[in-house]
N, C-alpha and C positions, 0 to 999 in steps of 0.2 A: 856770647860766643857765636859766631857764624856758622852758616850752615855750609857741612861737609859736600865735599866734589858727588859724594856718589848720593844724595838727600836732593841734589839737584840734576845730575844724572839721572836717575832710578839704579838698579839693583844692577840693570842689565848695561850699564855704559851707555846707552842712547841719550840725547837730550830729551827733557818732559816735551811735551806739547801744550802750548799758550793756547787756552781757551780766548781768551780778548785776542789776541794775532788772530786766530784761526776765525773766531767771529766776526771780525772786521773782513778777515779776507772773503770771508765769505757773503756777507751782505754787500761788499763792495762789487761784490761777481754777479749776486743777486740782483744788485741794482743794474751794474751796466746790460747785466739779459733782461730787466725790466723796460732800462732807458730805450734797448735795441729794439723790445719788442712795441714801448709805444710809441717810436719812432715809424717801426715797420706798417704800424696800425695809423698813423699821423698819414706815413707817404702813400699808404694802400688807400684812404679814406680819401684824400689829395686825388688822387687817380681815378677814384672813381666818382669825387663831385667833377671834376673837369671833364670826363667820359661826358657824365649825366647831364651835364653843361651844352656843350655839344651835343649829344644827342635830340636835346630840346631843340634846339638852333636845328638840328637837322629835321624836325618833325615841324617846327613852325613853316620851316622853309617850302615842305613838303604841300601844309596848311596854303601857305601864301601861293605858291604855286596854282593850287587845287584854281583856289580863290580867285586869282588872275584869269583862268582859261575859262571858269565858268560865269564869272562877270562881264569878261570881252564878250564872249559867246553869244552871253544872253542881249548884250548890246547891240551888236552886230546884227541878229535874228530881229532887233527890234526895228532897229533901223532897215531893213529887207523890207521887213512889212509896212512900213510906212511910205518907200517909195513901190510896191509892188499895189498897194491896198486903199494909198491914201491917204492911212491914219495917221494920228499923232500921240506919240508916245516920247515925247524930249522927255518929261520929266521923269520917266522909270530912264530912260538913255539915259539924264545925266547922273542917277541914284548908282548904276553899273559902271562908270567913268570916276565918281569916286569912290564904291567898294574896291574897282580894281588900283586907284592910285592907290589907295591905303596899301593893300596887297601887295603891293609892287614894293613900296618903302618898309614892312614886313619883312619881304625877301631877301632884300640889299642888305638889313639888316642882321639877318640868320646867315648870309653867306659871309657876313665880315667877320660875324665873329665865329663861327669856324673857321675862315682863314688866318685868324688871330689867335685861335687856340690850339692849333697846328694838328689837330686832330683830324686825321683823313681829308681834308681838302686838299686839292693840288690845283693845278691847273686847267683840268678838265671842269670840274664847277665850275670856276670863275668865269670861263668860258662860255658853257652851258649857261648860264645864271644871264650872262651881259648877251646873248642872243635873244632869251626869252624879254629880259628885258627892253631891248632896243625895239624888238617885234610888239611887245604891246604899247611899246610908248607911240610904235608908228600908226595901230591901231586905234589907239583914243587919241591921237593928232585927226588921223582921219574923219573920227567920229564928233570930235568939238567943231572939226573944218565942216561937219556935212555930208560929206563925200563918204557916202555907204558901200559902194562901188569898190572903192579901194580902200578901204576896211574888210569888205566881205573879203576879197581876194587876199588880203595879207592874212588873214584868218584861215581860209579853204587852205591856203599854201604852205606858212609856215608856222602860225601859231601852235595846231597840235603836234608837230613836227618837232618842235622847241620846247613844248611843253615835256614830252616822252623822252626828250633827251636829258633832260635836268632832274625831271623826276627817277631816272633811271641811276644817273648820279647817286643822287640824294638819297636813293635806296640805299645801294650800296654803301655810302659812308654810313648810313644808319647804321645799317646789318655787321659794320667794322665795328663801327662804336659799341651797339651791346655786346659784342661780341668780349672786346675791353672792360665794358663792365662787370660782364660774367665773372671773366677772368681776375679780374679782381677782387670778387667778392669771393671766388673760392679762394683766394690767396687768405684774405680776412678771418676766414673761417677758420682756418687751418693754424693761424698764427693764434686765434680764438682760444682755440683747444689747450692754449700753454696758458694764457692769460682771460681766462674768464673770469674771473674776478674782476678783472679793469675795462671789459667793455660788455659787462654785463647792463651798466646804465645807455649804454650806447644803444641797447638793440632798442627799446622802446623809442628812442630818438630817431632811431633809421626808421622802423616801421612807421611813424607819423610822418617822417619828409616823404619815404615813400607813397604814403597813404595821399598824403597831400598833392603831390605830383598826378598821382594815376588820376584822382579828384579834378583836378585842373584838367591834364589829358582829355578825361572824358568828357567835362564840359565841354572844353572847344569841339571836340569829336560829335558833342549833340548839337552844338552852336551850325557848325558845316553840316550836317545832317538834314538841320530843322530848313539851312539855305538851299541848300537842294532838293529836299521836298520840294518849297515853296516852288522851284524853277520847273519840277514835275509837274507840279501841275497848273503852271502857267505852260506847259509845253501841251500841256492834256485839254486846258481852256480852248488855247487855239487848233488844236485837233480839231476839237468840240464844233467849236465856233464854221471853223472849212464846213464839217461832213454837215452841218444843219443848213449854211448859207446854199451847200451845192444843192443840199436837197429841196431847199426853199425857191433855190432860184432854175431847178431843172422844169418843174410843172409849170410856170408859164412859158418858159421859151419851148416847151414841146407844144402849148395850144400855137405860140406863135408861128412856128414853122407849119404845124398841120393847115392853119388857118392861111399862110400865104401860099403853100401848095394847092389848096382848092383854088385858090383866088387865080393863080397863073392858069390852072386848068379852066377859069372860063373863059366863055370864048367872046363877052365882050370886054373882057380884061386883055384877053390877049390880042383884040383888035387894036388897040391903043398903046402906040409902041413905047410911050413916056412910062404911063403903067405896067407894062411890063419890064421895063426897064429899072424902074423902083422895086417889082416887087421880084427882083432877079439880086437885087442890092440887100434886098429885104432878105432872103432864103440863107444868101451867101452870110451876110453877118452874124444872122441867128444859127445857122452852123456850126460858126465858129465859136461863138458864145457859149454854144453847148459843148461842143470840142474842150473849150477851156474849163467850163464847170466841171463835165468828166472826169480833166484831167487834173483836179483839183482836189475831188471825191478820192480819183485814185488812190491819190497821193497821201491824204489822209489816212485812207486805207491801210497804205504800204509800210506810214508811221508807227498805226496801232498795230500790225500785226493780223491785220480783219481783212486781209485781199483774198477771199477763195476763189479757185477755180472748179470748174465743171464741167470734165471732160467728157468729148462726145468726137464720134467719126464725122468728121465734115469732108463736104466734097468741094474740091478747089473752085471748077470751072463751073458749078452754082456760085457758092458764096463770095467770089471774085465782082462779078456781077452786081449782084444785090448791094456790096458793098460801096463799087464806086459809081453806078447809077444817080444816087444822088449828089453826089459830089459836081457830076458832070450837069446836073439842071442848074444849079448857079455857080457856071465857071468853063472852061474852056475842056474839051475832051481830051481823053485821054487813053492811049492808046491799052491794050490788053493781048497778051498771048500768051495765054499758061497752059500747061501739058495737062492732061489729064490724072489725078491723084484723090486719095483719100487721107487724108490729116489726123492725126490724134490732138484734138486740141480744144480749148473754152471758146466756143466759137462768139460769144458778145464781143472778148478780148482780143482774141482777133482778129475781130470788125476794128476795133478801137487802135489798134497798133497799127493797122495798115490804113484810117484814116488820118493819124499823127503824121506817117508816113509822106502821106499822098496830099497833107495841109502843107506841110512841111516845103515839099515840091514845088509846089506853085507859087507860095512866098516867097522864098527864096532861092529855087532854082528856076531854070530855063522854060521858054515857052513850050517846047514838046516834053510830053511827060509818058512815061510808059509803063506799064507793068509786067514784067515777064515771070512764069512761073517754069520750073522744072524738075523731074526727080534725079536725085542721086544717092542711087544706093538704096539706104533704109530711112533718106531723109526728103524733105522736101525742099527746095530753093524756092523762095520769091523774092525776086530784087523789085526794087522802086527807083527808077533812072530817068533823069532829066536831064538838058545840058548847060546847065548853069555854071556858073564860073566855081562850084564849090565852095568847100570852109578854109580859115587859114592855116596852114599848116603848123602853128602854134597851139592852134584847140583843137586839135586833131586826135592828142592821148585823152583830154579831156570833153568830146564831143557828147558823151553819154550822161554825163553829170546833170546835174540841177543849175538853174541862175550861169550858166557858162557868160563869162565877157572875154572879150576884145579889148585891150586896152580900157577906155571909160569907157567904151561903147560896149551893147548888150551884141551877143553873138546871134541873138535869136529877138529882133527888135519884131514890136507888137505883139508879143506874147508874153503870157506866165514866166517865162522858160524851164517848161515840166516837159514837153512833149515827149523828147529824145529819149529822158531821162526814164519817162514811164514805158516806151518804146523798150528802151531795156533791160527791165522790171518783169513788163511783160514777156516778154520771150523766155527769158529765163525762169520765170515760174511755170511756165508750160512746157520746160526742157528743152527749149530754142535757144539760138545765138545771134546776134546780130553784129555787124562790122559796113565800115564805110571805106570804100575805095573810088580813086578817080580812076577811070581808065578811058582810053581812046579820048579823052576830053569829054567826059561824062563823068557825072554825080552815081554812084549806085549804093542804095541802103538795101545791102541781102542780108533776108533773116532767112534761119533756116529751123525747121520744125521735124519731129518727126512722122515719118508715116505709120495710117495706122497699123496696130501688129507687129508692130517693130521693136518692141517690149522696150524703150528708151524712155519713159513716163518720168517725168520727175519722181524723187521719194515724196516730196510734199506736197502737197493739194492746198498748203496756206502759205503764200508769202509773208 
């Protein structure tokens, strides 16, 4: 006998409830909010290795970058010193010609595939990327061709220029990307909370790629560390190297000079006009010699951070005097009018800025050379005016720099070319300024200083 309507009803007229229906519908719901969620965890995981993907791309690039600027650099600096000094250093040049190719094929690489992973690249990288590129490729042409000159100038000019642009980039798409990572991971987290049981195996997985990653990171992070030490102190060698040579090579050209001043002061030297003729050739070069050692020491100095000064009230229309007196025993006079004043200032320094000055003049300005002093104000004026045809109007922004050129030519031929540059250096560490104008068909370098009690002291005493 079959079972009655209301034995399959219940009591109450409803239909029963099918536990198998109800459990299938239910695990069927279960599953697709399972399917959903390791879907969501598949595409969240997805998003964040392609982030992490990119991000690395953007940290290598970062790397390679670094790597390019401080390779060229160091290249460049090496090649300086070999046509300034003589020496020979090809083979660390060419060890920095291919740290930076490598670097360079590094970069190309880190920007392609951010551009291919569509992750924060645009068109500003690319850009940025194929400047810096094009810039170091012209620099180690230069450097395989020889031609130090126009290495160094594509380097002063545009390389750090190119470097700051791309790196600046490349920040920013970093700073996007973790930013996507973050984001993701709190997304993970949260979908976590329902499904931990299914990526409970997962976390020890992430924390080892993690782990492994940072691992990696920081080796290379020690790898670039340990190369820039290395470049520290190869920059600190040759500090080294200047301040010993200048001081090695300052004590005999000061017996040389004292030794041909007596000699012109006797008077059968001075009777014999060949001999006094040599030893006027004699004074003048050994001057200069020192002039360059000085400004050699200086400059060493101005690297390390060791340039002090030691100020003192000096009186113009003495130490005008004393300073260019010897100037004028080997070399043509030079005229002098300065007002009467009193200086706050390192009076060896200068001595030294107004014989840079007054070298300067005669090399390569006009045969009448003059010094005029004046006060203004709370300051002092002294120009240095010749009437030589001046600078060109090209290295005009840049007349105060270091190694200044002229197309291939040197701006400042037969010298270091440190003068200017220590010129001012100095002024500026003493609370001076210095500027160059042509006027009336005249050359004038006015520096200006303060007078003393004028309470305008630089804050530092150490450049």
């Amino acid at each position: 006998m079959g079972r009655t309507t209301a034995e399959t009803t219940g009591t109450t007229g409803r239909p029963r409830w099918d536990r198998s229906l109800g459990l299938t519908v239910f695990t069927g719901i279960a599953m697709l909010v399972v399917l959903g969620l390791v879907f969501s965890v598949a595409y969240g995981s997805r998003q964040i290795t392609t982030s992490a993907a990119a991000l690395h791309d953007a940290d290598e690039g970062l790397r390679a970058a670094t790597i390019v600027r401080a390779q060229l650099a160091l290249g460049v600096h090496l090649a300086s010193v070999d046509r300034e000094f003589g020496t020979n250093s090809v083979a660390a040049q060419q060890v920095s010609i291919e740290e930076s190719t490598v670097a360079l094929a590094d970069l190309t690489t880190a920007v392609e595939e951010l551009v291919t992973s569509g992750k924060g690249a645009d068109t500003t990288l690319i850009v940025a990327a194929e400047r810096l590129i094009d810039t170091s490729g012209d620099i180690i042409a230069n450097l395989v061709a020889g031609d130090s000159i126009a290495a160094q100038t594509a380097s002063g000019t545009r390389l750090d220029a190119d470097f700051r642009g791309l790196t600046g980039v490349l920040v920013e798409v970093r700073d996007v990307l973790a930013e996507d990572v973050s984001a993701s991971d709190a997304l993970l987290g949260r979908i976590g909370n329902f499904a931990r049981f299914l990526v409970a195996f997962l976390i020890p997985a992430a924390v080892i790629l993690v782990y492994r990653e940072l691992m990696k990171r920081q080796q290379r992070q020690a790898e670039l560390e340990n190369r820039l030490e290395a470049e520290r102190q190869l920059n600190t060698a040759r500090e080294e190297f200047v301040a010993n040579a200048s001081h090695e090579l300052r004590t005999p050209l000061t017996s040389i000079v004292g030794l041909s001043v007596l000699l012109a002061e006797n008077e059968a030297v001075a009777a014999e006009p060949a001999a006094a003729e040599l030893l006027g050739i004699i004074i003048s070069e050994s001057d200069d010699l020192a002039r360059m050692v000085e400004d050699l020491l200086t400059t060493a100095r101005l690297d390390a951070g060791a340039l002090h000064f030691v100020f003192d009230d000096v009186d113009v229309e003495t130490e005008m005097p004393e300073t260019i007196d010897p100037l004028v025993r080997s070399g043509p006079s030079i005229g002098l009018s300065v007002e009467p004043g009193i200086i706050r200032t390192d009076r060896l320094r200068f001595r030294q800025l107004l014989r840079n000055l007054l070298s300067n003049a005669r090399k390569y300005g006009g045969e009448n050379i003059r010094v005029e002093g004046r006060v203004e104000g709370r300051t002092y004026v002294c120009a240095v005016i010749d009437d030589g045809p001046g600078v060109p109007t090209e290295i005009e922004d840049r007349l105060f720099e270091r190694f200044i050129h002229q197309g291939h030519q040197t701006a400042t031929k037969d010298s270091v070319g440190l003068g200017l540059s220590i010129v001012h250096a100095l002024t500026q560490g003493m609370g001076g300024s210095i500027s160059y104008d042509r006027l009336n068909g005249e050359t004038h370098f006015t520096i200006r200083v303060p007078l003393a009690g004028s309470g305008e002291l630089p804050t530092q005493l150490v450049a």
